[in-house]
Structure formats: structure tokens, C-alpha cells
C-alpha positions in Angstrom: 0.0 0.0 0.0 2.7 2.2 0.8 4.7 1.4 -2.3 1.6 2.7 -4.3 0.8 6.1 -2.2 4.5 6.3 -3.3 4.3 5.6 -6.8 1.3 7.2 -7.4 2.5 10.8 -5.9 -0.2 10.6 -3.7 -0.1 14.4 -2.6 4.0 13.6 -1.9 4.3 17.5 -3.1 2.5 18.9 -0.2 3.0 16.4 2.5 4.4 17.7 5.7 6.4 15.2 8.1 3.1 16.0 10.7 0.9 14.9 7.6 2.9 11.6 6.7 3.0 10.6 10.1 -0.8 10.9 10.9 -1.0 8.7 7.3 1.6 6.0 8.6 -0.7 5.8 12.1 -3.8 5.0 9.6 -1.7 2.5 7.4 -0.6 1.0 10.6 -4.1 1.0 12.3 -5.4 -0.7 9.0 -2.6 -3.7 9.5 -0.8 -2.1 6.0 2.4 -1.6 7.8 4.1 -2.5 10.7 5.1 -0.3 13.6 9.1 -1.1 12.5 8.6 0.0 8.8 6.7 3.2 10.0 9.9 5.0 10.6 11.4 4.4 7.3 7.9 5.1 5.7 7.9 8.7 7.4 11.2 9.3 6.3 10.5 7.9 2.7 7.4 10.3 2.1 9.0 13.2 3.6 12.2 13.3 1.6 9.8 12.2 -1.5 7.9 15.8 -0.9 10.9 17.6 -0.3 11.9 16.2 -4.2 8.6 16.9 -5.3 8.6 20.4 -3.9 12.5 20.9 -5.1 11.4 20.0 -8.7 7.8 22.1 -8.8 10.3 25.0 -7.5 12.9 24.8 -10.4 10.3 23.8 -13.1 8.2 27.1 -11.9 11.4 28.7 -12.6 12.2 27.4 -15.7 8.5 28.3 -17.1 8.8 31.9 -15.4 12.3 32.8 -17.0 10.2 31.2 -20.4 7.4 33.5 -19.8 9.7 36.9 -19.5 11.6 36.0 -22.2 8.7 35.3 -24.4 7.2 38.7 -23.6 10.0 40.5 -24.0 10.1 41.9 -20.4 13.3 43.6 -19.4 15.4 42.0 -17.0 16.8 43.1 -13.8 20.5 43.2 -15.0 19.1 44.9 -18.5 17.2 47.4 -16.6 20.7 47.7 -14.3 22.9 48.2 -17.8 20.8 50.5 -19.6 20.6 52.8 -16.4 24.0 53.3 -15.9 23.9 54.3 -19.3 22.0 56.4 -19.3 23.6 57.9 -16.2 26.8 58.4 -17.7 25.1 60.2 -21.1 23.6 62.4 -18.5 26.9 63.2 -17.1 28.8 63.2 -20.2 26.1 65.4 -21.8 24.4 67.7 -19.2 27.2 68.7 -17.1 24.1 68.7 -14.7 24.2 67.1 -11.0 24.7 63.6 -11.3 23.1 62.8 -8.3 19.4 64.6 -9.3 19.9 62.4 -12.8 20.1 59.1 -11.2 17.1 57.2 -12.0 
């Protein structure tokens, strides 16, 4: 039974260590597992949501940087390079404050 909760996923991504051990007390009170393999069990399904979560975060990452690219959105570090640009054009041009230029 265990195996298969594993395999399936069975809400691995969001379970908690609290969560997996109130789920390896109801696999033990239905005879599924023994008191000895509960440790191992709660250890297995945490580390499993730990993955899950570890993957959802990079994937979510991966689709985000996909997105900004897509639509063209400036980055930070193009926002950071076209400023200081522009800040030393002001300077170079103006001759005015630097300092009241800065955007």
C-alpha cells in the first residue's frame, strides 16, 4: 500500500512530516504496515515531498524565465545596464548634478 501512495504521488508535493506521520498511524491501524517500517515510511514520504517540492520550484522557474523572455520583459540586469547608461550620457552630456539624474 505504501509502495503505491509512493508511486502514485499521492499528494507527496505537499506532505508535511506532521501529515505523513498521521497517514503511517492510519496505514498501521489498518494492519498495511508495521510499527518497524513506520519510521522508514515517514522518512521515505517526507524526503519524497521535499523532491517533489524541489522539482515544482525549479520547473516554476524554468516556465517563469520562459514567460519573460517570451514577452520581451526587461530584465533586472538589462534594466541595471541600460541605467547606468543612461547615467553616464547624463553626465557626459548635461554637465548637470549627477546625483538629481540618477534614475
Amino acid at each position: 500500500m505504501l509502495d503505491l501512495i509512493i508511486s502514485l504521488g499521492w499528494g507527496a508535493f505537499s506532505l508535511t512530516r506532521e501529515k505523513a506521520e498521521k497517514l503511517v498511524e492510519l496505514l498501521i491501524a489498518k494492519g498495511e504496515i508495521s510499527r518497524d517500517e513506520a519510521k522508514n515510511a515517514i522518512k521515505v514520504l517526507v524526503a519524497r515531498g521535499e523532491k517533489e517540492r524541489e522539482e515544482f520550484s525549479h520547473y516554476f522557474q524554468k516556465e517563469a524565465k520562459y514567460v519573460i523572455q517570451k514577452c520581451n520583459f526587461v530584465t533586472r540586469e538589462e534594466f541595471r545596464s541600460l541605467q547606468e547608461k543612461v547615467n553616464t550620457l547624463v553626465k557626459h552630456i548635461g554637465g548637470e548634478d549627477e546625483k538629481s539624474n540618477k534614475l
